[in-house]
TILO-262104 format. One line per 3 residues: for each residue x, y, z of C-alpha. Coordinates in Angstrom, 1 decimal. Layout:
N
X Y Z  ...
This chain:
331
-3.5 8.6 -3.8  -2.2 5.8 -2.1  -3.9 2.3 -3.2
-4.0 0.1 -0.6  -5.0 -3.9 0.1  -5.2 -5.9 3.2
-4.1 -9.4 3.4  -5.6 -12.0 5.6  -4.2 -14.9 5.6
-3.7 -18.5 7.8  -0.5 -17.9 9.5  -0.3 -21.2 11.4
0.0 -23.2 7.7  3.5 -23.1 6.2  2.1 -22.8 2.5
0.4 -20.1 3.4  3.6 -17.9 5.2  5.5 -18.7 1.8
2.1 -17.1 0.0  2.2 -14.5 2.3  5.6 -13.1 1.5
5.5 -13.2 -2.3  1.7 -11.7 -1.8  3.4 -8.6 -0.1
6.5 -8.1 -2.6  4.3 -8.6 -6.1  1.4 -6.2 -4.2
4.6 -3.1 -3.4  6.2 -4.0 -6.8  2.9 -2.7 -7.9
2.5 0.3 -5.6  0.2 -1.4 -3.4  0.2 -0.4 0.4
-0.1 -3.0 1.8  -2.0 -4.2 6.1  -1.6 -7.8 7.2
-4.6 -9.6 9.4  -4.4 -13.5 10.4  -7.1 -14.8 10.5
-8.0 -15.6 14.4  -11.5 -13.2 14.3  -14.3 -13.7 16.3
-16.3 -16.9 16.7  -19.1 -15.5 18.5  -23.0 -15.2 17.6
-23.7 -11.8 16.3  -21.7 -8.9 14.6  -18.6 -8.0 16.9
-16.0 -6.7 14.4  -16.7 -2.6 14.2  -13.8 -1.9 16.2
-11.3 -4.2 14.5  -12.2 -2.9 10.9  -11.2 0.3 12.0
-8.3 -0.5 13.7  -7.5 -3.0 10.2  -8.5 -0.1 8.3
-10.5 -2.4 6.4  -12.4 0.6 4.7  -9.7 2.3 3.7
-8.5 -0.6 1.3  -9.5 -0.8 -2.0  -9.6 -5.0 -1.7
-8.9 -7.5 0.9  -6.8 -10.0 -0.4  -7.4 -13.8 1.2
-4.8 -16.3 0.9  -6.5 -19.6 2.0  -9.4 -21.6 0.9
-13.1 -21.3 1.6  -13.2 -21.3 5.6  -10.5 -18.2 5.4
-12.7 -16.4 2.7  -15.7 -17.0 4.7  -13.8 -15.7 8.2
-12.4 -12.7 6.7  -16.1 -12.0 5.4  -16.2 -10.7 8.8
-14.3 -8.2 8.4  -15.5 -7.1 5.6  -19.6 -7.4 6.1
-21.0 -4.1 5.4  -18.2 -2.2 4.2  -18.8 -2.9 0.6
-14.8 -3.6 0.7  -14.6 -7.0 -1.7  -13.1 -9.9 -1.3
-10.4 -11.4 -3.9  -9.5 -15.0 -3.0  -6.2 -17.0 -3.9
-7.0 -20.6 -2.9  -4.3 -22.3 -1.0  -7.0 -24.9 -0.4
-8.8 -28.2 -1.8  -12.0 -26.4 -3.2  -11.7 -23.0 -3.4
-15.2 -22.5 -4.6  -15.1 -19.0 -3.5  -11.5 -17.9 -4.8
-10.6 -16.6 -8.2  -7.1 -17.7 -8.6  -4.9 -20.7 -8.5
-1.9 -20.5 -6.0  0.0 -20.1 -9.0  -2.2 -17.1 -10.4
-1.0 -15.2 -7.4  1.0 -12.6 -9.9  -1.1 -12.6 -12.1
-3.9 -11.7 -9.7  -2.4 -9.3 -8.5  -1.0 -7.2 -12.2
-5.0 -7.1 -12.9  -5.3 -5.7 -9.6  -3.5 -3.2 -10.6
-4.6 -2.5 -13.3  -8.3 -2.4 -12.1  -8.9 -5.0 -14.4
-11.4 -6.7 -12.3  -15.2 -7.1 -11.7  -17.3 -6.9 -9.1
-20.3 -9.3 -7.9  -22.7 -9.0 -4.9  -23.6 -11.9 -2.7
-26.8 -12.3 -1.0  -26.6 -12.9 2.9  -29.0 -14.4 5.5
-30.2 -12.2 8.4  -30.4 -14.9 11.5  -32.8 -13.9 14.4
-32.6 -15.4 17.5  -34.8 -15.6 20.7  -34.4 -17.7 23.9
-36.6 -18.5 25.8  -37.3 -16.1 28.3  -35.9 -13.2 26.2
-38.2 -10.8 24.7  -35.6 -8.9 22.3  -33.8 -11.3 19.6
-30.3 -11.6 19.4  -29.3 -10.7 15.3  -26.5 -12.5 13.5
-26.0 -13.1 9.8  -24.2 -15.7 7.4  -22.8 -15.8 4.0
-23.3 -19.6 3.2  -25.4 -20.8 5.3  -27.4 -21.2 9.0
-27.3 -24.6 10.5  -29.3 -25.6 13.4  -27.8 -29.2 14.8
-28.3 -31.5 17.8  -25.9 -30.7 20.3  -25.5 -34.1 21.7
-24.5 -37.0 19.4  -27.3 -39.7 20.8  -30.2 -37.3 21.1
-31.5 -36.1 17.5  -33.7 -32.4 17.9  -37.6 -32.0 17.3
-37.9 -29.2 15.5  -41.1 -27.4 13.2  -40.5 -25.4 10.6
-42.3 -22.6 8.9  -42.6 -20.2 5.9  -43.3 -16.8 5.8
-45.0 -17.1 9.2  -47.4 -20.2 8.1  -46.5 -23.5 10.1
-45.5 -26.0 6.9  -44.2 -29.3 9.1  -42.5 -30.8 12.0
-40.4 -33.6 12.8  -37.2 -35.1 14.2  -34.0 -34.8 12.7
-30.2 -34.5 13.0  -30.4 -30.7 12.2  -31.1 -28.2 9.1
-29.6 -26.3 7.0  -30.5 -22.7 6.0  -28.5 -21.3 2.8
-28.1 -18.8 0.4  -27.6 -19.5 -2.8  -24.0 -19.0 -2.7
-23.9 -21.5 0.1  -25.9 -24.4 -2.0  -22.8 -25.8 -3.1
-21.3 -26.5 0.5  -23.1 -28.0 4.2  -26.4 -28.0 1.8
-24.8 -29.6 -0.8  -23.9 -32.4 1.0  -26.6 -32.6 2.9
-28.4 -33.6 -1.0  -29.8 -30.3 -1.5  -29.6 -28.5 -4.9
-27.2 -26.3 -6.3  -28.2 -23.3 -7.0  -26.7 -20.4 -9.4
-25.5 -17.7 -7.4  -27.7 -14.9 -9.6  -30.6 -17.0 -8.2
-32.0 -14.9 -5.9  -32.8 -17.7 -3.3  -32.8 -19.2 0.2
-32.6 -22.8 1.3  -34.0 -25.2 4.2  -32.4 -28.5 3.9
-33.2 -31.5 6.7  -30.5 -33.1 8.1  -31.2 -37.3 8.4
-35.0 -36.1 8.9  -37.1 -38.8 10.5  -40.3 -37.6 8.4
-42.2 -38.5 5.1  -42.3 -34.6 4.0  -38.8 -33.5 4.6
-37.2 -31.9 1.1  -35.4 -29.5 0.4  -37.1 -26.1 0.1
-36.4 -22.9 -2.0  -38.2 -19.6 -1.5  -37.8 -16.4 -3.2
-35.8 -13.3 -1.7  -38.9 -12.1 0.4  -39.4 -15.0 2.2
-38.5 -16.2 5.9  -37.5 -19.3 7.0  -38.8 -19.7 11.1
-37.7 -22.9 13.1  -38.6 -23.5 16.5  -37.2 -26.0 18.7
-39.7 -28.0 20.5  -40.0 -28.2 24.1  -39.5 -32.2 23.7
-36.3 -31.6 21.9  -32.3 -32.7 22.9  -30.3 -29.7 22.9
-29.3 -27.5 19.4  -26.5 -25.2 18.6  -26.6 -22.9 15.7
-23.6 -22.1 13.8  -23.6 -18.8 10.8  -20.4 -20.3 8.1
-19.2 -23.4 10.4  -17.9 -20.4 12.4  -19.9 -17.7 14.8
-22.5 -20.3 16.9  -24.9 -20.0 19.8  -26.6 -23.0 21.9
-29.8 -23.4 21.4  -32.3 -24.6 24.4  -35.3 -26.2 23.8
-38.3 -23.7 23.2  -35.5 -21.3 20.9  -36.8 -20.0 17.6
-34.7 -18.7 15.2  -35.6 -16.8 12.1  -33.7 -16.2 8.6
-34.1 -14.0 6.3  -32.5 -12.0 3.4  -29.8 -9.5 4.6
-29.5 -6.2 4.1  -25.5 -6.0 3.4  -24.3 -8.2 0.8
-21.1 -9.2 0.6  -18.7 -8.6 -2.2  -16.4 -10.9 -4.4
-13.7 -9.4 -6.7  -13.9 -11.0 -10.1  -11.1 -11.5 -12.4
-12.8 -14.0 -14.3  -16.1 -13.9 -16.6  -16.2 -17.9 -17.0
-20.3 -18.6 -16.3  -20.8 -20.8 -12.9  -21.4 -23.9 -14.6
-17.2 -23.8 -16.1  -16.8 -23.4 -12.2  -18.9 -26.6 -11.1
-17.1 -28.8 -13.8  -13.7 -27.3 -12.7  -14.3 -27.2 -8.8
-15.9 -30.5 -9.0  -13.8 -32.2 -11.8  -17.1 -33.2 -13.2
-17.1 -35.4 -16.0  -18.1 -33.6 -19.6  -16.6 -36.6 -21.8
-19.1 -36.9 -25.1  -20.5 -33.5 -24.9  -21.0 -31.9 -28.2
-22.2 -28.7 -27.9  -20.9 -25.3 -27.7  -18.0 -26.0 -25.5
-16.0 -28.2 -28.2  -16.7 -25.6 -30.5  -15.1 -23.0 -28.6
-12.0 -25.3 -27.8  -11.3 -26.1 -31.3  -11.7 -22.2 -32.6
-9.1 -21.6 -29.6  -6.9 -23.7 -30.4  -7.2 -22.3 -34.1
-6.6 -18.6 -33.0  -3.6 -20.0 -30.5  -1.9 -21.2 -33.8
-2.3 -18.7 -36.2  -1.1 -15.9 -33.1  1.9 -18.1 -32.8
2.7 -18.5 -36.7  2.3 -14.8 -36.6  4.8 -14.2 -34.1
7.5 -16.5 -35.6  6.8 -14.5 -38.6  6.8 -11.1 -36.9
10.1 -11.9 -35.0  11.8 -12.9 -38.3  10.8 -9.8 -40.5
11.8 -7.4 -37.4  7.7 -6.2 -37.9  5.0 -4.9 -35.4
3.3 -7.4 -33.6  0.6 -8.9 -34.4  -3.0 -8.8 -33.4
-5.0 -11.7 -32.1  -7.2 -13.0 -35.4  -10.8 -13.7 -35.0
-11.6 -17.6 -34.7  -14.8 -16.5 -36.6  -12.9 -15.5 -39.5
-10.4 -18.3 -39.3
């Protein structure tokens, strides 16, 4: 049978094209079929994308390939929310907090594609609930990263109050808030000060936004909870936006609810590095003067690098088998 990925990809960024085109020939050198999809989807509240992933034939593909950074992982999410399809991102980007590979990992990526030499991890979603006033029956969207409710007008902030599992915790004025899962603490909630959170956390968010209040912190609730925010009748104008992408204006008297979703969505894993590695890489954080296990590992890898290289030289000269990988333990 056939194995088959879908690319999605920028188009209108030249880096991207010249990704494109060695993505397709490294994907058929393997025996991949391989769709196309750029990346204009919809920017609308809600879930609209049921006909175009059957038309993309998004189920029918064993991974969809993104060539871009976070915004083009997090836009061809859409296509793949509730499929169970995964994602694999190559990061053409600044980031990348959500690709695996490097823009020069590409082959690589793509030879432990084929060899299904890949994991796969589940990311929690937020189910976003909406009602208007004067509208009995909500209007349901959902988001990866992260909800954000935010004053629609630059000189008016909103009045908003905010509740927890359906018990009214506080009110106050504010340039907007955040709502994220934990995948999403390390982007609009991260720098909005709230904390990072590891993505096997099984969490949600509320982070104010330049909150005019003495009780305004960050808040983290288990997977069971809900978030409610309703806009007060005093209020400027809101508009909430799922991923910096699908958005809806908000009037004053809106309420909007969040909530853990039921459809996670999935990210193809070639590497088994825990998330802190990631956070130092992604962040270039400084780790000068630690002394722990990470030096540790770094010197017994350069030992074993060695030793597999004196081996080879030695291998090559005798004409011999070659050799195996020696155990830094042993070393």
């Amino acid at each position: 049978m056939t194995r088959r990925v879908l690319i999605v990809t920028h188009g209108g960024r030249p880096e991207a094209v010249v990704a494109l085109h060695e993505a397709v020939k490294e994907l058929q050198d393997a025996g991949f079929e391989v769709g196309l999809h750029d990346d204009d989807l919809a920017e609308t509240f809600g879930d609209h994308m049921a006909q175009l992933r059957t038309r993309e034939g998004v189920a029918e593909s064993e991974v969809v390939m993104v060539l871009g950074g976070d915004g083009t992982i997090l836009r061809a999410a859409e296509l793949t929310h509730g499929t169970g399809v995964p994602l694999l991102g190559v990061n053409l980007g600044h980031v990348g907090f959500l690709a695996e590979a490097e823009r020069e990992g590409l082959p690589a990526a793509v030879q432990r594609l084929a060899a299904r030499d890949y994991v796969v991890e589940e990311r929690g979603v937020l189910e976003v609930r909406v009602t208007l006033p004067g509208e009995d029956e909500p209007r349901i969207g959902w988001a990866l990263n992260e909800a954000t409710v935010e004053k629609a007008s630059r000189e008016r902030m909103i009045e908003v109050a905010i509740g927890v599992d359906g018990r009214p915790l506080s009110s106050f004025g504010c340039d907007g808030v955040v709502m994220s899962t934990a995948t999403g603490s390390t982007a609009h909630a991260f720098s909005a000060g709230g904390p990072v959170v590891w993505p096997d956390v099984d969490a949600m968010l509320l982070v104010p936004l330049a909150a005019h209040a003495l009780f305004a912190r960050p808040l983290v609730v288990g997977p069971t909870s809900t978030f409610a925010l309703e806009l007060l009748q005093r209020s400027g104008p809101a508009v909430l936006t799922c991923d910096g992408r699908r958005r809806i204006d908000l009037p004053a008297g809106a309420r909007v609810e969040v909530s853990r979703g039921a459809s996670p969505i999935r990210l193809a894993r070639l590497s088994t590095a825990p998330f802190t590695d990631r956070l130092v890489s992604k962040f270039s954080l400084p780790v000068v003067g630690w002394r722990g296990r990470v030096a540790e590992d770094a010197a017994d890898a350069v030992r074993v690098a060695r030793k597999a290289a004196a081996d080879a030289v030695d291998a090559a000269r005798l004409g011999g088998p070659r050799p195996t990988v020696p155990d830094p333990k042993e070393d």
